[in-house]
VOGU-3710 file (C-alpha; in Angstrom, 3 decimals, decimal comma):
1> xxxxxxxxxx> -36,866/79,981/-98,222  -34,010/77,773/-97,034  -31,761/76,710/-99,307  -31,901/72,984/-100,211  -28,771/71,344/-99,875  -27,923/68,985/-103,103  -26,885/65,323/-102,030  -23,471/63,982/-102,478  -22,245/61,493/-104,099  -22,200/58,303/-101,918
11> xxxxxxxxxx> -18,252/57,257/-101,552  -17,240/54,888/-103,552  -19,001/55,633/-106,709  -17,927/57,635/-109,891  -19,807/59,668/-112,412  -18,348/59,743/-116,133  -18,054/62,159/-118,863  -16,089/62,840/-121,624  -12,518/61,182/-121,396  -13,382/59,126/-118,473
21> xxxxxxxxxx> -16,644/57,379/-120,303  -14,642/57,196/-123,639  -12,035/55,023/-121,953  -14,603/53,171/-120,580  -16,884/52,956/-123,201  -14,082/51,693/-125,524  -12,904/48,649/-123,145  -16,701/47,568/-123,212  -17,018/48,118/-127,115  -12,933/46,140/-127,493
31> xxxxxxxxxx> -14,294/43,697/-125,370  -17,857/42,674/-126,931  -15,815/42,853/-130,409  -13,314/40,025/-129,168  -16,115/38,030/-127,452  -17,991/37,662/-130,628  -14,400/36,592/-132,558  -14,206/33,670/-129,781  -17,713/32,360/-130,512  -19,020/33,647/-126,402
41> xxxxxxxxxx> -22,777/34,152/-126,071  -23,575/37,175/-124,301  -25,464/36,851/-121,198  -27,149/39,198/-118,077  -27,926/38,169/-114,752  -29,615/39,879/-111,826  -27,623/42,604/-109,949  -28,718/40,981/-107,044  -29,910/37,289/-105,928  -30,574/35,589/-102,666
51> xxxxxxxxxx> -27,672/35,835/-100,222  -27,182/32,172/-100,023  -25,580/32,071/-103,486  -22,671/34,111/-102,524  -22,497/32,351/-99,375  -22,009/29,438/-100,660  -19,641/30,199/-103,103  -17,421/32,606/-101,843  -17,501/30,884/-98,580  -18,952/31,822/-94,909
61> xxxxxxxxxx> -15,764/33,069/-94,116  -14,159/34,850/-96,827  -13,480/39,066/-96,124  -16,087/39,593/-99,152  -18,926/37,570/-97,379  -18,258/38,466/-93,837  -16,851/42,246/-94,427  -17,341/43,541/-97,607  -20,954/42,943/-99,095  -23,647/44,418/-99,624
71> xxxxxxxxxx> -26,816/42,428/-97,679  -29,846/43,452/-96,881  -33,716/42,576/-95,794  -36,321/42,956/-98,597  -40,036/43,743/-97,610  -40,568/40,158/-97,870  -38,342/38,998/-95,388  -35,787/37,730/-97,704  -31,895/38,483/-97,581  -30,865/39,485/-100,642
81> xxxxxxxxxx> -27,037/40,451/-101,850  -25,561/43,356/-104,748  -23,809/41,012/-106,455  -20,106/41,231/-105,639  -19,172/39,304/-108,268  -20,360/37,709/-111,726  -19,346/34,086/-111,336  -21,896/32,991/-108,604  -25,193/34,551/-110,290  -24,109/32,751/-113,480
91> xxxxxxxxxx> -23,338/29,223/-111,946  -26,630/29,797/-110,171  -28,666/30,688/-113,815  -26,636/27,712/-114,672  -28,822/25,017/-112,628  -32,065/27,117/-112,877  -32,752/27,826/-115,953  -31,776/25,069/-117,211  -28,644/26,164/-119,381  -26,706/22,433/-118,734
101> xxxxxxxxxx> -28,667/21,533/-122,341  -25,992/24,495/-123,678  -22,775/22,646/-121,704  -20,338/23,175/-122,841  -21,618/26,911/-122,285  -19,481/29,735/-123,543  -20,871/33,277/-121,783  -19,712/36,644/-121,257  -21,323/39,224/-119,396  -20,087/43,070/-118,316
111> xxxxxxxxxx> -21,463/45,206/-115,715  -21,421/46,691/-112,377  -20,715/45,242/-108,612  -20,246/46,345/-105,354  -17,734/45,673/-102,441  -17,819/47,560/-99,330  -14,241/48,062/-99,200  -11,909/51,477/-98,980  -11,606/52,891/-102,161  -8,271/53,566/-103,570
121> xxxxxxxxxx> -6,770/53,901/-107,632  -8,947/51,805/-109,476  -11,132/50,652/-107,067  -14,509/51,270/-105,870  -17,750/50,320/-104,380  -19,731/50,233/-107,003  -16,895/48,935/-109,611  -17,851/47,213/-113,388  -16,061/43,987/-114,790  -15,622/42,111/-117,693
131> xxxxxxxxxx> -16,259/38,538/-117,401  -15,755/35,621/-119,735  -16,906/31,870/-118,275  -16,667/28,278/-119,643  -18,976/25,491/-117,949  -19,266/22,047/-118,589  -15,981/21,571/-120,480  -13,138/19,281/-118,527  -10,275/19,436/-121,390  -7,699/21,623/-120,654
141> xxxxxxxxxx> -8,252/23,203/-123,861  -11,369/25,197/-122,405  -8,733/27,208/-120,137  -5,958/27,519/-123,472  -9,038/29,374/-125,011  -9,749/31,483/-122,465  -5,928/32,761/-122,057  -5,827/33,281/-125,666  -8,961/35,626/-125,263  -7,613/37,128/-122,494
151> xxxxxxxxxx> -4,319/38,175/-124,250  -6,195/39,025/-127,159  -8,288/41,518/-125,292  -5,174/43,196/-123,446  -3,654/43,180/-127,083  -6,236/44,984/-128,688  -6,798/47,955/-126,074  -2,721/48,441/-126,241  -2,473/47,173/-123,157  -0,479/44,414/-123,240
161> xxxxxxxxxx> 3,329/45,973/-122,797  4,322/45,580/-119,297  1,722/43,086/-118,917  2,777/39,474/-117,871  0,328/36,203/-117,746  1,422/34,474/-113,859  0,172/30,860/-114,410  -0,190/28,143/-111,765  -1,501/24,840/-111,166  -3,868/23,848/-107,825
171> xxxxxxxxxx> -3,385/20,842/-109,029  -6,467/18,505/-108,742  -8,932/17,633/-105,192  -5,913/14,869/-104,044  -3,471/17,160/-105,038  -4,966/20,096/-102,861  -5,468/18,237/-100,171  -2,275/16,697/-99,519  -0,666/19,736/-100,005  -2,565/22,177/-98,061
181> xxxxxxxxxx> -2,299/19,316/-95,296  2,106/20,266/-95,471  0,963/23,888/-95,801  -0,755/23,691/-92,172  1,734/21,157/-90,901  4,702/24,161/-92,088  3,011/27,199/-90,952  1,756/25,439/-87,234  5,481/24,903/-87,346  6,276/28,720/-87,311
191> xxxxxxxxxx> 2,898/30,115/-85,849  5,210/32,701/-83,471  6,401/34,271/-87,123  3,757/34,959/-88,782  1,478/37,915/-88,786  -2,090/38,428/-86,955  -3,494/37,643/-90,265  -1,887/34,974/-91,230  -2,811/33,198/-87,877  -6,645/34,040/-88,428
201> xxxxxxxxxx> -6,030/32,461/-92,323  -4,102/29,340/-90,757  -7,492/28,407/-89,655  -9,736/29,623/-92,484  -7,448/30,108/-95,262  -4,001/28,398/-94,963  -3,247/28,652/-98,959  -3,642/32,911/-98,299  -0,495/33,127/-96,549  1,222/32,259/-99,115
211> xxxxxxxxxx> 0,479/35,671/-101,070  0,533/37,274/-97,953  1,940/41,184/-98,649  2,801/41,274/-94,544  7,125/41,559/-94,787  7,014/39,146/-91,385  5,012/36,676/-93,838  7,180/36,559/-96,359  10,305/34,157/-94,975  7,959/31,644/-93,713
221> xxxxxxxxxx> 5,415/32,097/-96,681  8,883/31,341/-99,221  9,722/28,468/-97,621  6,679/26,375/-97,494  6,406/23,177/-99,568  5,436/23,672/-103,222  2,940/22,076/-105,146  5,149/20,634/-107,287  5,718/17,984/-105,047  2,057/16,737/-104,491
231> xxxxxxxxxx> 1,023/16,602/-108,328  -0,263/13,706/-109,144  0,732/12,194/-112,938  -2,945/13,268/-113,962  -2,595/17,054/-112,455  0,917/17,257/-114,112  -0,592/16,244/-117,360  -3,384/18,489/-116,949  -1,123/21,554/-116,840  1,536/20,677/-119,290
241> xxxxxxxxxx> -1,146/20,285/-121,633  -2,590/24,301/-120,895  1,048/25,347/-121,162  1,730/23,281/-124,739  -1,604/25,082/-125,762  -0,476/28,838/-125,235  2,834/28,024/-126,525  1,201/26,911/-129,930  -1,165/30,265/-129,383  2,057/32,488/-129,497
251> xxxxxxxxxx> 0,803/33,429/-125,825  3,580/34,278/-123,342  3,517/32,850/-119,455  5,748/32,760/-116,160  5,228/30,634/-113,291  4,378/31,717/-110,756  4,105/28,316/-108,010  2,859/30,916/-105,331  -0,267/32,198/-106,823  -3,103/30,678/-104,852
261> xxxxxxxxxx> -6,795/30,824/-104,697  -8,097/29,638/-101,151  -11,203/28,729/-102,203  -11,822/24,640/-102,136  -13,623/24,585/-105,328  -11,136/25,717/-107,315  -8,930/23,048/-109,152  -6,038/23,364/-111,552  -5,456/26,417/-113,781  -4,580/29,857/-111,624
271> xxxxxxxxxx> -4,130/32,831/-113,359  -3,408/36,777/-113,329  -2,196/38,962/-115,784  -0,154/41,508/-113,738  1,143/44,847/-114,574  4,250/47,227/-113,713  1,828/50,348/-114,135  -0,594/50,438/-111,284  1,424/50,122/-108,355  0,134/47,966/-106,141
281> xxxxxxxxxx> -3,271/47,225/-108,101  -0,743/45,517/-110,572  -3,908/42,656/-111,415  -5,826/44,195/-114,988  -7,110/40,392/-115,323  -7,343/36,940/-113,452  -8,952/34,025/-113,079  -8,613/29,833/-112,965  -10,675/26,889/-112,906  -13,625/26,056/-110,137
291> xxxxxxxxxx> -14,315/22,882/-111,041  -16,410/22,483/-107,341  -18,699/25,597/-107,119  -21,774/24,295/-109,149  -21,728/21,217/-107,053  -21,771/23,791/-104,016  -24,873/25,573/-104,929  -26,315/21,832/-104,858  -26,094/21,048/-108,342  -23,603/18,137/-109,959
301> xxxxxxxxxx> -20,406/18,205/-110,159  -19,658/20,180/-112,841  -16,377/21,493/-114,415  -15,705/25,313/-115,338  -13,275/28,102/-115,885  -13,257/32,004/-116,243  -11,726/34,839/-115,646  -12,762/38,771/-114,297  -11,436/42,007/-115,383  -11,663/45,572/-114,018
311> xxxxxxxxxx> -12,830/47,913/-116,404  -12,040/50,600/-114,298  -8,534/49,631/-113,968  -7,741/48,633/-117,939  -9,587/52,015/-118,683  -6,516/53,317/-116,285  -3,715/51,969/-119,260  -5,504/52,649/-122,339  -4,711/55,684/-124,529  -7,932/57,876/-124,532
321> xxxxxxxxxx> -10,098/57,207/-127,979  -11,524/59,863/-130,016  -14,844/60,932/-129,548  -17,792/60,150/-131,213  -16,985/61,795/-134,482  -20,378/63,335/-136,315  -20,036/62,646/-140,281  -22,755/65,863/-140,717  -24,295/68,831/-139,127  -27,908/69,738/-140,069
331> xxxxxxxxxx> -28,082/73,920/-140,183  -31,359/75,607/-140,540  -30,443/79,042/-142,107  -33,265/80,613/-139,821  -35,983/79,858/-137,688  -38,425/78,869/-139,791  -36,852/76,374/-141,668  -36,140/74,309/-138,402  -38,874/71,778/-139,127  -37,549/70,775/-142,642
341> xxxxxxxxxx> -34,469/70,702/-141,004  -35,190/68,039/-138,455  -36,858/66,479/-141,738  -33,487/66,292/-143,186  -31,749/65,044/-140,234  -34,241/62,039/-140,231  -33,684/60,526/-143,347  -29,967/61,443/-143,116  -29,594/58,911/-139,270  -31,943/56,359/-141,258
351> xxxxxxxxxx> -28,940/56,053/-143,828  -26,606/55,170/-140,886  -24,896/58,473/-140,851  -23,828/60,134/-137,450  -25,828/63,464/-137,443  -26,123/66,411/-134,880  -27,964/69,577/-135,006  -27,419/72,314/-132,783  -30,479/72,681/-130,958  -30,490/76,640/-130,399
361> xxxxxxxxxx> -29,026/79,602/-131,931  -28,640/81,891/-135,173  -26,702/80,493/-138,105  -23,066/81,108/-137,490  -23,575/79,766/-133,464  -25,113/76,672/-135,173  -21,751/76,344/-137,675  -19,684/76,888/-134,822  -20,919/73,760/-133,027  -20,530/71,726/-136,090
371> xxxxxxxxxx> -16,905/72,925/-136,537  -16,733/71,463/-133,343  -17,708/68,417/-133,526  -15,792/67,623/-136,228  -18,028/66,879/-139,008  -17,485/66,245/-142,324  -20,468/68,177/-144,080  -23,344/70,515/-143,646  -26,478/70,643/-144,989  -28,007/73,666/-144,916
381> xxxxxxxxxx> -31,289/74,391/-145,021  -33,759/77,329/-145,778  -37,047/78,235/-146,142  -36,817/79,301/-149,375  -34,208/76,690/-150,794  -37,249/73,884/-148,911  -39,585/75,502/-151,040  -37,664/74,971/-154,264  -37,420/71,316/-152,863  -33,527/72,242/-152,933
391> xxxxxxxxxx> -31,119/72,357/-149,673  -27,338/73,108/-149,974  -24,283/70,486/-149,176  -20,885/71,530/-148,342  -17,487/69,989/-147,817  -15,983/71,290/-144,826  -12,693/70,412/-145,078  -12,590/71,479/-148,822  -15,300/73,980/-149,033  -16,721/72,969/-152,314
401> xxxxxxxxxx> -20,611/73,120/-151,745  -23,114/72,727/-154,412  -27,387/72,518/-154,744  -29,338/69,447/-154,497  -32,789/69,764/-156,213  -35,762/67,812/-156,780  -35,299/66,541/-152,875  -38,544/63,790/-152,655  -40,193/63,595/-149,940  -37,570/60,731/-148,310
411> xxxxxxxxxx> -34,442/63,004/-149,124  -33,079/60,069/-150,891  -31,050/63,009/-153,049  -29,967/64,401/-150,242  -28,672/61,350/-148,332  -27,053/60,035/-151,783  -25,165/63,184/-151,509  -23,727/63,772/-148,799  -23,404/59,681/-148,282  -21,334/60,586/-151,346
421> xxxxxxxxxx> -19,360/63,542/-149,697  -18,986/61,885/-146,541  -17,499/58,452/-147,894  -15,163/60,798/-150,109  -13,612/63,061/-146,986  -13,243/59,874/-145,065  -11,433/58,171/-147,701  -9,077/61,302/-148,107  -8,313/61,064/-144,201  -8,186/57,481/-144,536
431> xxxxxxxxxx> -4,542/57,718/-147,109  -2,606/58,739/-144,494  -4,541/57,618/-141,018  -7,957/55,991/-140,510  -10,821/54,910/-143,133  -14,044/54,782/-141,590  -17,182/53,623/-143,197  -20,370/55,484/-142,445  -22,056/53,780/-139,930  -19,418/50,973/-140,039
441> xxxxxxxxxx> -16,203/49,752/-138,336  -12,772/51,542/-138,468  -9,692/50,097/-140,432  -6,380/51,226/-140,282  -4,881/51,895/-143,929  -1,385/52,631/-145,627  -1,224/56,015/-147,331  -2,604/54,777/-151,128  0,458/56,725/-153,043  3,529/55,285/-150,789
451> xxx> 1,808/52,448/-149,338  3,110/53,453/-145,630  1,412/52,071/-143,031
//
């Protein structure tokens, strides 16, 4: 018989285990904590829609539209898109199911998306983002809050050291215009210096030369007109108040008068927070205001801001978490007590306690694994000790182990007990590190007899 040749993974894609799904797993679990503290609804859209809605946001020409998604044909005929990014499917769910009631709409979503682009550190075909989005809200306040979450976020996965917020203004639709109008008048100015790519955005793009990476880009890119002198009073105002609101946040900024998004939907607030520790895939987290995009998937105009963030890449900076820590292991002393066992370990999970129970092997295998995994007491339990109505619970980081009797027929004896036990190890742990409640959040504590933190 021939032997059958396993397929490989497509290129572009990742599978996780161990410390590469904790890291991820705990940017996901940091960031659904901090969108709950900022009041965001959760939300899902489809992983894909009709083509038209990426079309028409991204724009016709754009490198993700014409080069880098993923379009196909469905059986019906229909062209359909993997969504390449989240802002688009929930602008569209904006106008069709009727969410405008909500405005102004706080929503946050996670997930994957997929770019067919080469993969390099941190990036991928199939890639997952966080995603935070405001609609419906003009004040400048809707971007302050949106920063703030942002740098809260960054803060609490230890991230933010070596991280800087770049902030910019696009200015409103008069301001854009007039100043993109000097942009093209500048660069037709010095078309034989700039680079093949820069000539193709001149006509498509002219704002994406201006963070053009090309060294023969750069002179003519640095001394193009700024947008400072285009603002108009209401623009200025606009952006002095989003600065005046971080600065009251305790949230630090730079300049930066060169970020740029080419888009002509976008309007004011520009943002990225850049770091020193991925090279040249220095962006962990950016953003700005699209104040036009609802309007061009036919709805009104409507005001909005968000921001996207690569889970992939802030799973890059963060130290790696602990695992899943078990609080007890379940040990049948023999075979036939394997049944009252999984009784146990039941009523023990319906208590909230993190159980696990080797599924195979004699006694001391079974202890083994639960040394392992770091738990905090076993219960073991026999046969004969079952038919007493009695099982045996034992510290393992002390040893002391005693009898529970009398176990009713919902363990509540047992689960009292080694609640008991397990609440009582994790406080001990807790003096001079971490106290963790059963089933419940971690908090960091001072050591109770010197009060260190």
């Amino acid at each position: 018989m021939a032997k059958i040749e396993t397929p490989r993974p497509i290129r572009g894609t990742q599978d996780m285990l161990g410390e590469q799904a904790l890291r991820f797993q705990h940017v996901v679990d940091t960031f659904e904590r901090v969108r709950k503290l900022y009041a965001f609804q959760r939300v899902e859209v489809p992983v894909f829609e009709a083509t038209a809605v990426f079309a028409r946001s991204l724009g016709e020409t754009t490198d993700v539209v014409s080069k880098e998604m993923y379009t196909f044909e469905d059986r019906g005929g229909d062209s359909l898109t993997l969504r390449p990014e989240f802002t688009a499917g929930i602008a569209r769910a904006y106008l069709t199911e009727g969410w405008q009631q909500y405005a102004p709409l706080k929503v946050a979503t996670h997930g994957p998306l997929f770019r067919y682009e080469r993969p390099q550190k941190g990036r991928f075909r199939q890639f997952h983002q966080l995603d935070a989005e405001v609609i419906g809200a003009a004040e400048p306040a809707a971007d302050v809050e949106l920063l703030v979450m942002a740098d809260q976020l960054l803060r609490e996965l230890g991230v933010s050291d070596g991280v800087t917020l770049q902030l910019n203004t696009l200015g409103d639709a008069e301001t854009r215009q007039a100043w993109r109008d000097a942009l093209v008048r500048h660069f037709e100015a010095h078309r034989g210096e700039l680079s093949e790519e820069s000539l193709d955005r001149l006509q498509r793009n002219p704002m994406r030369i201006l963070d053009s990476k090309d060294p023969r880009d750069r002179p003519v890119a640095d001394a193009a007109p700024s947008i400072d002198d285009f603002l108009t009073s209401e623009a200025g105002a606009f952006f002095q108040a989003v600065t005046k609101g971080l600065d009251a946040a305790g949230v630090a900024w730079t300049r930066n008068a060169r970020l740029v998004r080419g888009l002509d939907y976008y309007r004011h607030t520009a943002f990225e927070f850049v770091t020193d520790r991925l090279g040249a895939q220095g962006t962990v987290l950016g953003g700005g205001r699209y104040d036009g995009l609802i309007e061009n998937l036919g709805g009104p105009a409507t005001p909005a801001v968000g921001w996207a963030a690569g889970i992939e890449r802030l799973a890059m900076l963060i130290e790696c978490p602990a695992p899943v820590s078990v609080d007890a292991a379940v040990i049948p002393v023999d075979q036939q007590s394997e049944l009252a066992a999984l009784d146990v370990l039941s009523a023990l999970r319906r208590r909230g306690l993190a159980c696990d129970m080797a599924l195979k092997g004699n006694m001391k295998r079974r202890m083994q694994r639960a040394n392992a995994s770091g738990a905090l007491v076993a219960v073991f339990v026999s046969q004969a000790g079952w038919a007493r109505r009695e099982v045996e619970v034992k510290d393992l980081r002390s040893g002391e182990q005693s009898v529970v009797s009398d176990v009713d027929e919902h363990q509540l004896d047992v689960t009292d007990e080694v609640y008991a036990r397990v609440s009582a190890a994790k406080y001990q742990i807790s003096r001079s590190h971490w106290f963790v409640e059963p089933g419940g959040e971690a908090f960091l504590t001072g050591n109770a007899a010197t009060g260190e933190q």
